[in-house]
ZARO-497163 format. One record per residue: x, y, z of N, C-alpha, C, CB in turn; residue in three letters. Coordinates in steps of 0.1 Angstrom, whole numbers, plus 5000, padded with zeros to 4 digits. Glycine has a CB too. Example, Ala and Ser with C-alpha at 12.3 -4.5 7.8 and 13.67 -1.06 7.14 Angstrom:
// ZARO-497163
5132 4943 5078 5123 4955 5078 5132 4967 5078 5113 4955 5090 Ala
5128 4978 5071 5137 4989 5071 5129 5000 5079 5141 4994 5057 Ser
This chain:
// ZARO-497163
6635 1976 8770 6637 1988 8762 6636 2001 8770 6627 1989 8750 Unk
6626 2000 8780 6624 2014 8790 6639 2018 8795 6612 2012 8805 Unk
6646 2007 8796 6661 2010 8805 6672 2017 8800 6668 1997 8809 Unk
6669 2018 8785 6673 2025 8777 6671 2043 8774 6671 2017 8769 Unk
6658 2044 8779 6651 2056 8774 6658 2065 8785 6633 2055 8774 Unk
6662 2076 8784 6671 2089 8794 6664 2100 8788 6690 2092 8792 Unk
6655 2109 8799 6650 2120 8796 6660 2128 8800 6638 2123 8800 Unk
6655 2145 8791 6663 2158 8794 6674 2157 8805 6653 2168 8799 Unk
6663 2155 8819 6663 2157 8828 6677 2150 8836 6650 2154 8830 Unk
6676 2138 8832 6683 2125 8834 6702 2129 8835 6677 2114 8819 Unk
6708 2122 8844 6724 2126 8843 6730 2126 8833 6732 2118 8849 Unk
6727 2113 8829 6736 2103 8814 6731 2120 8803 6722 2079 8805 Unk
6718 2121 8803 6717 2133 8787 6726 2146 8796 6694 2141 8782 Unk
6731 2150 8803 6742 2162 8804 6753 2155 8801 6744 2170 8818 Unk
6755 2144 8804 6769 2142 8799 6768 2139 8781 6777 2127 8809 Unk
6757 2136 8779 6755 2133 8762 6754 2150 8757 6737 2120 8757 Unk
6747 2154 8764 6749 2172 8758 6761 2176 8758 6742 2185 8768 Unk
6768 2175 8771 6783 2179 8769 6792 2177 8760 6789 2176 8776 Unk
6793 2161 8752 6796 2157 8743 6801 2163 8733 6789 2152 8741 Unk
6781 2165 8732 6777 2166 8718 6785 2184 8711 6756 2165 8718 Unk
6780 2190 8727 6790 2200 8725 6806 2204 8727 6784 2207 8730 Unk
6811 2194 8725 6820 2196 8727 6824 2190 8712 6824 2191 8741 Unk
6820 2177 8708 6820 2176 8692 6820 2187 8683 6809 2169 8688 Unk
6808 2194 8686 6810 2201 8676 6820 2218 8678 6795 2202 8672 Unk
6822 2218 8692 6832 2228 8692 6845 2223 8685 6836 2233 8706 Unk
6846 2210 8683 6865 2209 8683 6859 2206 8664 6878 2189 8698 Unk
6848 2203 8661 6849 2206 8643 6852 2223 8639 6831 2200 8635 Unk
6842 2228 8648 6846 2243 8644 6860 2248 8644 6840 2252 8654 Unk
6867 2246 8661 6881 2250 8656 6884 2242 8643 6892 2247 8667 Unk
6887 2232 8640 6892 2223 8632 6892 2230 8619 6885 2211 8632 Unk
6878 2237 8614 6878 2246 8605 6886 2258 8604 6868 2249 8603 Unk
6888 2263 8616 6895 2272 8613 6909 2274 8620 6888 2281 8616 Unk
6914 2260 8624 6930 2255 8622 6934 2254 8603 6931 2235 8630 Unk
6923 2250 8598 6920 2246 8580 6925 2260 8579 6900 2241 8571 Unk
6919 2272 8580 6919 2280 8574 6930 2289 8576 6908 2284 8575 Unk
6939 2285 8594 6950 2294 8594 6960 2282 8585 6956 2300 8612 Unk
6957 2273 8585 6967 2261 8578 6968 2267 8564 6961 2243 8577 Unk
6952 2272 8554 6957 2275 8540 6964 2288 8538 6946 2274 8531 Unk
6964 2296 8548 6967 2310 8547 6979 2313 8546 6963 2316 8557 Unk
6984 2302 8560 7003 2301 8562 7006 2292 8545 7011 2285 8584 Unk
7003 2281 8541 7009 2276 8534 7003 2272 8523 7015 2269 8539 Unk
6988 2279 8519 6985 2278 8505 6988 2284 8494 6977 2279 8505 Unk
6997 2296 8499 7005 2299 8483 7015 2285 8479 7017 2317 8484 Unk
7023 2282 8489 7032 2269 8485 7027 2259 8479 7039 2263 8495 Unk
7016 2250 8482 7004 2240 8484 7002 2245 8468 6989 2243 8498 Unk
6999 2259 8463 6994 2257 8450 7005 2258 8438 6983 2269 8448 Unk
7016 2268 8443 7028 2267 8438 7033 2253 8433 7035 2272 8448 Unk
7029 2237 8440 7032 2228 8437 7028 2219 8432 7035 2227 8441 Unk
7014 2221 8436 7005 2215 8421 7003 2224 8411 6989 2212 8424 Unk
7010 2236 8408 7007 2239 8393 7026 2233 8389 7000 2261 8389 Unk
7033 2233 8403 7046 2227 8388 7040 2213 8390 7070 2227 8392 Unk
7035 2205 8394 7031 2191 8391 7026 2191 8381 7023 2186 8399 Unk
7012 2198 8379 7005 2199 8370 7014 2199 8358 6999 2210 8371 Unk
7021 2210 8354 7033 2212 8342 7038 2201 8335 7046 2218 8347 Unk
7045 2194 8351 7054 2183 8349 7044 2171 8337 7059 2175 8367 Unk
7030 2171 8346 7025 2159 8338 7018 2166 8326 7014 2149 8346 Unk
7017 2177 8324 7012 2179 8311 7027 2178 8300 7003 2196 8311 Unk
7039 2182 8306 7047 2176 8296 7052 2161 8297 7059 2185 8296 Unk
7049 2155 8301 7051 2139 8305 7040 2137 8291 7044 2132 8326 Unk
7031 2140 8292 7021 2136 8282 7022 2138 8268 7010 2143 8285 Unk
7028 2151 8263 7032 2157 8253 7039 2148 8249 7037 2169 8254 Unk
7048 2143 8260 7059 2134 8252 7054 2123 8248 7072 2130 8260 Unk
7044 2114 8256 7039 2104 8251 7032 2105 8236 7032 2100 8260 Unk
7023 2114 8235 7018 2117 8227 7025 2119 8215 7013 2126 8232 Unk
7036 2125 8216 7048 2130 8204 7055 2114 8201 7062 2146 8212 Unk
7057 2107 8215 7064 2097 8209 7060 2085 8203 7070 2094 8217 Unk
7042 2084 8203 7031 2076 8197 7033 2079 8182 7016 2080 8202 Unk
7028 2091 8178 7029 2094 8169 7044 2092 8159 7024 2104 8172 Unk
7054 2098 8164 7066 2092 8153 7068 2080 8160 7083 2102 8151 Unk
7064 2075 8166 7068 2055 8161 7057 2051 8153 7067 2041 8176 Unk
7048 2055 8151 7040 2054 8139 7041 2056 8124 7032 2060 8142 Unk
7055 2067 8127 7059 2070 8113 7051 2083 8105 7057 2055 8103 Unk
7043 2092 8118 7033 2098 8115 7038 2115 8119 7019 2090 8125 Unk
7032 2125 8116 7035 2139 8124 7027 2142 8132 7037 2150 8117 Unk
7033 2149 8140 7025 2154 8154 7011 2166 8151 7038 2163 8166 Unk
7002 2165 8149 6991 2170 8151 6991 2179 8162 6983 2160 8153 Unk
6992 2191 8162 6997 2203 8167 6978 2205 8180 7002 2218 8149 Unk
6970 2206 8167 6958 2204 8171 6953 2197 8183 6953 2200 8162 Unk
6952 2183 8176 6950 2174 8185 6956 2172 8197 6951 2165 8181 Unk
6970 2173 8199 6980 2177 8210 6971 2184 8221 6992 2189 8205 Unk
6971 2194 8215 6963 2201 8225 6949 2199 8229 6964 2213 8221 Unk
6943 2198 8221 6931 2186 8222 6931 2181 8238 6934 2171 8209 Unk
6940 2172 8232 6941 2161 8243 6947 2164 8254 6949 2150 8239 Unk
6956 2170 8258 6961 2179 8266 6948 2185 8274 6970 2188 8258 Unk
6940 2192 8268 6930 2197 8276 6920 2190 8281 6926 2207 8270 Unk
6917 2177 8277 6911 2166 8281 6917 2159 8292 6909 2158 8271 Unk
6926 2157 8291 6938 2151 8304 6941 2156 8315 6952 2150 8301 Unk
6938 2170 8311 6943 2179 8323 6935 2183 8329 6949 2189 8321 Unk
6920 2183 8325 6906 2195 8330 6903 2189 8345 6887 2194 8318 Unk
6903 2178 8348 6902 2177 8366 6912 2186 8369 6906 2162 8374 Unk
6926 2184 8369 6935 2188 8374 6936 2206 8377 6944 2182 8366 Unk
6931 2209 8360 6926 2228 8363 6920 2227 8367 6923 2240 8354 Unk
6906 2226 8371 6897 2223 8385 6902 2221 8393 6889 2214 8386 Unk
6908 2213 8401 6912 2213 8408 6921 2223 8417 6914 2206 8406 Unk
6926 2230 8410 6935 2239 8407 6929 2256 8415 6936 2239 8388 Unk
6914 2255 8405 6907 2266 8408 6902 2267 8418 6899 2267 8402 Unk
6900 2256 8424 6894 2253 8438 6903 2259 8447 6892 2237 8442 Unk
6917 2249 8446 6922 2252 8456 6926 2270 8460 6932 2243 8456 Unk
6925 2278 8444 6930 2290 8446 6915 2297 8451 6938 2297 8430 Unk
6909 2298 8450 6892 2301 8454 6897 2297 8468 6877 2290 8446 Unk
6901 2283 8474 6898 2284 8488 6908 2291 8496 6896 2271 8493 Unk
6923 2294 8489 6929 2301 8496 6926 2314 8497 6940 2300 8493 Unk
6918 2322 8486 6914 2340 8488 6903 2336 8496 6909 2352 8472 Unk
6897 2330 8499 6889 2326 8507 6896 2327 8524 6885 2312 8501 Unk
6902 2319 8524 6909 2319 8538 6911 2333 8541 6924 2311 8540 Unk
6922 2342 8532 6931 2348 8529 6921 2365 8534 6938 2342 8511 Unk
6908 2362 8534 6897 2371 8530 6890 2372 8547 6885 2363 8516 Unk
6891 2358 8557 6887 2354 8561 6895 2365 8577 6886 2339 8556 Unk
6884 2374 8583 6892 2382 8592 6897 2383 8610 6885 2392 8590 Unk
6903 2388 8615 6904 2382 8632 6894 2386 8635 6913 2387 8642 Unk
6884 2378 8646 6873 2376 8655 6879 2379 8670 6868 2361 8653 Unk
6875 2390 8675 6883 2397 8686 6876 2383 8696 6879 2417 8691 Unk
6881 2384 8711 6879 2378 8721 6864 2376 8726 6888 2384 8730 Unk
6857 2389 8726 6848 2389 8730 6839 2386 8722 6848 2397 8734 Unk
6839 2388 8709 6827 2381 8699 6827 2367 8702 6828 2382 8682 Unk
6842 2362 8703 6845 2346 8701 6831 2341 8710 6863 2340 8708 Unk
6835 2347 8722 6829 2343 8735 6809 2345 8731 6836 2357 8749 Unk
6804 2355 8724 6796 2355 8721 6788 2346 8711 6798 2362 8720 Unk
6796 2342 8704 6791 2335 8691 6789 2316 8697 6805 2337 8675 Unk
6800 2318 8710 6801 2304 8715 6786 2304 8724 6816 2300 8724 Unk
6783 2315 8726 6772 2315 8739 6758 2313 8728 6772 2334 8751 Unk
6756 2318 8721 6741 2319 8711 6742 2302 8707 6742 2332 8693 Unk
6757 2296 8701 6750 2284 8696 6748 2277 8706 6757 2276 8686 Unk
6757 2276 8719 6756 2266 8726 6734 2267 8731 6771 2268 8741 Unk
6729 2278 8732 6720 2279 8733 6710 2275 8725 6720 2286 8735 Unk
6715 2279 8714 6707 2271 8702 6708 2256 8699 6712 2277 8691 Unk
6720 2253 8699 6719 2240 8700 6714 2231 8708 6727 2237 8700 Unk
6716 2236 8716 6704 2226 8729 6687 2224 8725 6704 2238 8747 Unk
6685 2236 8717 6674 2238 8717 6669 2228 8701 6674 2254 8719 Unk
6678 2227 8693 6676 2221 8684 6685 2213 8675 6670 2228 8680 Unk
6697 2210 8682 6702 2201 8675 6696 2188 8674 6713 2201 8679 Unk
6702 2182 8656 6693 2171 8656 6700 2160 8669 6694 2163 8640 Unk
6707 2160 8668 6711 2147 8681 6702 2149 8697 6731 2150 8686 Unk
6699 2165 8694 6694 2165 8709 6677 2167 8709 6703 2179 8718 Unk
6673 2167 8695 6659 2176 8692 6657 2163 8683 6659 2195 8682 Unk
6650 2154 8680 6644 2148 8669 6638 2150 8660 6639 2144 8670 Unk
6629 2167 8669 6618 2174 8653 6628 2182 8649 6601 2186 8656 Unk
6637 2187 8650 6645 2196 8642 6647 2188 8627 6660 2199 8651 Unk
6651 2169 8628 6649 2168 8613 6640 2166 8604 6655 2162 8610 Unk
6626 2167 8612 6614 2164 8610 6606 2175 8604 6609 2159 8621 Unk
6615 2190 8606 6609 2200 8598 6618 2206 8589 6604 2210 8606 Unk
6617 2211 8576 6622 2218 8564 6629 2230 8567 6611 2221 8554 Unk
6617 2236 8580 6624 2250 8581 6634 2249 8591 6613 2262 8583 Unk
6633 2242 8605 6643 2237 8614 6660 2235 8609 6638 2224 8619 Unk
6654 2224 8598 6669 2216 8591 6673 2231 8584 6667 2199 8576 Unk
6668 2237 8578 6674 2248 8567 6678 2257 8582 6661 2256 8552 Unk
6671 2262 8593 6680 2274 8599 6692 2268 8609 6670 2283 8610 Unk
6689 2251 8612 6700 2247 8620 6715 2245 8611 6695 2233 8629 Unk
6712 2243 8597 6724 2245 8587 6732 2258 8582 6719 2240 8575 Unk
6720 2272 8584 6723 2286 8582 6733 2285 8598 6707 2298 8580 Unk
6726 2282 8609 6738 2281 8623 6750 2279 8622 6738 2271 8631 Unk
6748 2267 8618 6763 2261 8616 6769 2268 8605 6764 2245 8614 Unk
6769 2272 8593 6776 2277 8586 6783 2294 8594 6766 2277 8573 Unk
6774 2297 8602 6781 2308 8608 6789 2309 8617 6774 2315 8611 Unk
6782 2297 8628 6791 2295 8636 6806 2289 8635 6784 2289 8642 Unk
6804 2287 8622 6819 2281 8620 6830 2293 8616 6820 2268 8607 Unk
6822 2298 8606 6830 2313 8602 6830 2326 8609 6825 2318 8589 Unk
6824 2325 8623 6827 2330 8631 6817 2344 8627 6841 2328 8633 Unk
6806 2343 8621 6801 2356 8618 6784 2355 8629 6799 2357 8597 Unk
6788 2368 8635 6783 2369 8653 6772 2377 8644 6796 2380 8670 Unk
6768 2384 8635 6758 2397 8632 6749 2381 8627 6764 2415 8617 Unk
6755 2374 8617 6745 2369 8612 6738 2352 8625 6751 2366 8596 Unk
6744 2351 8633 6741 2339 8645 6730 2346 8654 6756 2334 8655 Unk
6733 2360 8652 6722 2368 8662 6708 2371 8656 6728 2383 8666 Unk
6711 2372 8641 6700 2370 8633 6691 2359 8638 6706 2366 8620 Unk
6698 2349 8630 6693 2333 8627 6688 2330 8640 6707 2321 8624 Unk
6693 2336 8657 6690 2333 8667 6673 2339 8669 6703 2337 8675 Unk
6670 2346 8666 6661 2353 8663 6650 2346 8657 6666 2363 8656 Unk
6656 2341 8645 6643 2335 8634 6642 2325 8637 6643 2333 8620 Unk
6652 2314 8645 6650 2302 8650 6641 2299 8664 6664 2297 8651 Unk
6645 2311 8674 6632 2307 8685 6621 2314 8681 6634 2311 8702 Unk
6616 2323 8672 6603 2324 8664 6598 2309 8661 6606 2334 8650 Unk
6607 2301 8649 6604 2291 8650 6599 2278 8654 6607 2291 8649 Unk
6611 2278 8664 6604 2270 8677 6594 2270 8681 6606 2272 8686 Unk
6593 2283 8689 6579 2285 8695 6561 2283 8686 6582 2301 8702 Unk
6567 2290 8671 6557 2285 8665 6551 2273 8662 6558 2289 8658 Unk
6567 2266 8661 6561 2249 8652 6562 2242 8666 6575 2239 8636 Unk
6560 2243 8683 6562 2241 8694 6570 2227 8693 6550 2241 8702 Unk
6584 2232 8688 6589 2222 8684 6601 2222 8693 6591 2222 8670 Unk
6600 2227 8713 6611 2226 8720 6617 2217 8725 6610 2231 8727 Unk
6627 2214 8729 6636 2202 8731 6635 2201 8741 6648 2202 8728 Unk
6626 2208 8753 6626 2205 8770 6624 2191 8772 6615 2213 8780 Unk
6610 2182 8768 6607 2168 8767 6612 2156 8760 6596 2168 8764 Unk
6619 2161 8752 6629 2153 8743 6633 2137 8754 6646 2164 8740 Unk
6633 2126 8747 6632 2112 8752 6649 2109 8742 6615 2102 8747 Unk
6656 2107 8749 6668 2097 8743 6667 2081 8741 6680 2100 8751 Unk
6671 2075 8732 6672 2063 8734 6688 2058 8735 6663 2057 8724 Unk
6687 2042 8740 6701 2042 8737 6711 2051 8744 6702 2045 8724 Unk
6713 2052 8749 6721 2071 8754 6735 2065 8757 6713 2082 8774 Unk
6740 2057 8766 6750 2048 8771 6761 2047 8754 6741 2029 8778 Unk
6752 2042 8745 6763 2037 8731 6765 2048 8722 6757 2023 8721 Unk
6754 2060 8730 6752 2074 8719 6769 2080 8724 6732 2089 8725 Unk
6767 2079 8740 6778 2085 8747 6793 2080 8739 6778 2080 8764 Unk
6795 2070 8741 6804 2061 8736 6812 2064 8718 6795 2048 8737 Unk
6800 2065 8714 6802 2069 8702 6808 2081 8700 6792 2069 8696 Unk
6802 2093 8706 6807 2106 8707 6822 2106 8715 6797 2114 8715 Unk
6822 2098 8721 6840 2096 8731 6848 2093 8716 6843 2075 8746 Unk
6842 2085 8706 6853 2078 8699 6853 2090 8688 6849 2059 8693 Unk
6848 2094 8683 6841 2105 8674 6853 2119 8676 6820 2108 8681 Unk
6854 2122 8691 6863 2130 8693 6876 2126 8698 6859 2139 8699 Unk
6876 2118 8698 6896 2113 8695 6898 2112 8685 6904 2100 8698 Unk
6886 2110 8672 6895 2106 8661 6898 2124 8655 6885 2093 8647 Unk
6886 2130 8660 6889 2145 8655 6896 2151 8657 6883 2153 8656 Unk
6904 2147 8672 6916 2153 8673 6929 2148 8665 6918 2153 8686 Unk
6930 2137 8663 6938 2131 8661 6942 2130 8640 6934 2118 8669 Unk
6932 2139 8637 6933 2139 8623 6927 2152 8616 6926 2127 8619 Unk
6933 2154 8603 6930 2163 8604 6915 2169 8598 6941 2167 8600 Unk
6910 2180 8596 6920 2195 8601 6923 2196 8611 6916 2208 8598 Unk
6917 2190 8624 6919 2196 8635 6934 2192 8641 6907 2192 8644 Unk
6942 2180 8635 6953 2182 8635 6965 2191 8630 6953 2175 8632 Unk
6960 2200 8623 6969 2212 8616 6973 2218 8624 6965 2220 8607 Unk
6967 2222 8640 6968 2225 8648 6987 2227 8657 6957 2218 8651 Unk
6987 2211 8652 6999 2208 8660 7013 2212 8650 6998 2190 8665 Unk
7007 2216 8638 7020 2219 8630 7020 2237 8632 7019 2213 8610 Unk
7002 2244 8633 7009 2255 8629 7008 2263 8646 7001 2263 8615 Unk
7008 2253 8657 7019 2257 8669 7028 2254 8675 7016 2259 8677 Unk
7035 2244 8664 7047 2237 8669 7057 2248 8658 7047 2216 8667 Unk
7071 2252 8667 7076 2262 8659 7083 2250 8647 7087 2274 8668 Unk
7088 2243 8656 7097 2233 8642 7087 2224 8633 7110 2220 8649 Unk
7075 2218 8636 7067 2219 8628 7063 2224 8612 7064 2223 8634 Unk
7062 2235 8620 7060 2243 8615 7070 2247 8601 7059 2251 8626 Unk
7083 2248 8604 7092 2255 8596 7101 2241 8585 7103 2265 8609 Unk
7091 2227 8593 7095 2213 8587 7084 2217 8575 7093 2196 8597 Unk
7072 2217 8577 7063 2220 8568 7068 2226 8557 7054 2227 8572 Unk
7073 2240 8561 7072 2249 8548 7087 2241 8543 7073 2270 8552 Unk
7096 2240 8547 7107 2235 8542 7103 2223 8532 7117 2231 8554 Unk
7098 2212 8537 7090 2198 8530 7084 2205 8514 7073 2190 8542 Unk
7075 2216 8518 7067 2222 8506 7080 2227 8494 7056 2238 8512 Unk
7084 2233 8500 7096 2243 8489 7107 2230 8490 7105 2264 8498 Unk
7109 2223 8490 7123 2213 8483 7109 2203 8477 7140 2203 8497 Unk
7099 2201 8474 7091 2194 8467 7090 2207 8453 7074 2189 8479 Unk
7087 2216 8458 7087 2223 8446 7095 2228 8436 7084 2229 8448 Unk
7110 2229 8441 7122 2229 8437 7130 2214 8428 7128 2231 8450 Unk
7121 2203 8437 7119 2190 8424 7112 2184 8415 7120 2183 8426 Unk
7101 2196 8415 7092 2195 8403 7096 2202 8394 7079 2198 8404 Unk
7104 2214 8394 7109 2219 8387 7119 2219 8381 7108 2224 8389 Unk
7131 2209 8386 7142 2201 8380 7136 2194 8373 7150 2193 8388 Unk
7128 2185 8376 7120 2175 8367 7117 2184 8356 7105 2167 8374 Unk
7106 2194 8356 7103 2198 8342 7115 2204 8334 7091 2207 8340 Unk
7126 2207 8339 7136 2212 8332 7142 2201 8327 7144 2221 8339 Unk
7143 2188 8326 7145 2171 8326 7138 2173 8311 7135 2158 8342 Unk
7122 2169 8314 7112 2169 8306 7116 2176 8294 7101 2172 8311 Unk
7119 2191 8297 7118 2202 8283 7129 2194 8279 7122 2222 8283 Unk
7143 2188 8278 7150 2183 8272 7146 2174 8266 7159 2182 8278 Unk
7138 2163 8271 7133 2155 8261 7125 2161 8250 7127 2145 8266 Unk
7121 2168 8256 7110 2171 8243 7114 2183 8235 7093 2176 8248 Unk
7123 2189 8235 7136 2196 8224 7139 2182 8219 7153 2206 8233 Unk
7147 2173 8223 7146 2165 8213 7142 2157 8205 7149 2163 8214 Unk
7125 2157 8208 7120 2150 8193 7114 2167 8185 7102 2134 8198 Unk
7120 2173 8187 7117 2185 8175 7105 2193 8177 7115 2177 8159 Unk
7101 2195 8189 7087 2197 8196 7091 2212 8201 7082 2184 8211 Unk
7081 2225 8194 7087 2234 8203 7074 2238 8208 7098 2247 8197 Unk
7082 2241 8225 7069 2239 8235 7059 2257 8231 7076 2236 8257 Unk
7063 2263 8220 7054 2277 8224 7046 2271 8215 7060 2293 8222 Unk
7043 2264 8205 7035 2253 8194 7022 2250 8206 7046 2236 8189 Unk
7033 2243 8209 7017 2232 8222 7014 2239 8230 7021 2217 8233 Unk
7018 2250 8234 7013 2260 8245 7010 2248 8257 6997 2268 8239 Unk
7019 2249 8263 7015 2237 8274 7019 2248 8286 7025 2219 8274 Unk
7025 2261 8290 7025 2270 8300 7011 2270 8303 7031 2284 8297 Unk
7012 2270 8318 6998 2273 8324 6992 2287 8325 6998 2268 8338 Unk
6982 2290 8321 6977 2304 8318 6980 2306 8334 6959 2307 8310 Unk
């Protein structure tokens, strides 16, 4: 088992540090490939799940309408809707989300050169100092896990006032709970490495950190938006399909209110 154990000190842990940091740089971009990805094309993205949406809330109506007169029964105007709003409530959730995460993006501002460079310099420092992969007591304390999670939430959104904070309260920390990563023992280190090799191919290779290759490839790029708008252009033939059926079982759609607020 000792042949396993690699201190700090040791070759194999710089190449496992490097890794590790390097893992978690290519998630960060990755977030914020996500975020130029929803910016360029989340009005379209929502544009097409609400005509989807439409489509299957009138797909439904019809079923609904067409249960009822094969039953020999009248449509329940009420219940319609009822049900309708039962069928659909993931879907408006879902809905909300996605419009929340686009003013979100949309909200989200340019990070000049030199902060970039800054914000990369505090975590890589911090992280050394206490990431769990590289720190053990970091998940062994309440207050560690809660400031190395306030980190990363900043470090990803790229907000430098508040990492300089956190940088602050976290080597207070440290030094209080003498909870430093200089003596830190690895085990295993060889399959830890390994893991992290496989860990970042797949991150590149998928997304978000794949969005990358659409929103700097120019044709890409302009396949995307094209793909989005003729998907949307046939959800909307479709529900113009749909309103005809349902004009013809005697259904008028300002009754069912099925337009999406």
């Amino acid at each position: 088992m000792n042949e396993a154990i690699v201190k700090v000190s040791d070759g194999a842990y710089i190449r496992y540090e490097e890794l590790l940091l390097k893992r978690d740089s290519l998630r960060k971009e990755g977030f914020q490939y996500q975020q130029s990805y929803i910016r360029e094309f989340g009005e379209l993205i929502i544009a097409v799940f609400n005509e989807k949406m439409e489509c299957i809330r009138k797909k439904k109506t019809i079923e609904f309408c067409q249960a009822a007169l094969n039953r020999g029964m009248s449509v329940d105007m009420a219940q319609l809707r009822k049900y309708l709003d039962k069928e659909l409530a993931a879907m408006r959730q879902q809905l909300g989300e996605m419009v929340d995460e686009y003013d979100a993006a949309k909200g989200s501002g340019v990070v000049s050169e030199r902060d970039l460079l800054k914000i990369k310099k505090i975590y890589r420092k911090l992280a050394k100092r206490m990431h769990p992969d590289m720190n053990p007591k970091t998940p062994e304390s309440e207050e560690l896990t809660d400031l190395w999670n306030r980190i990363n939430v900043a470090y990803n959104c790229n907000d430098l006032k508040e990492l300089e904070e956190l940088e602050v309260l976290a080597n207070a920390a440290l030094e209080r709970l003498g909870a430093d990563a200089a003596e830190i023992v690895i085990y295993d280190i060889e399959s830890r490495i390994a893991a992290l090799e496989a860990e970042i191919k797949r991150i590149r290779e998928t997304n978000p950190y794949a969005y990358k290759y659409i929103l700097e490839d120019p044709k890409a790029f302009a396949d995307k938006k094209k793909s989005l708008e003729d998907e949307l252009q046939s959800y909307k033939e479709y529900a113009v399909q749909l309103d005809e059926v349902i004009e013809g079982l005697g259904i008028k759609p300002g009754d069912t209110k099925w337009r999406v607020n």
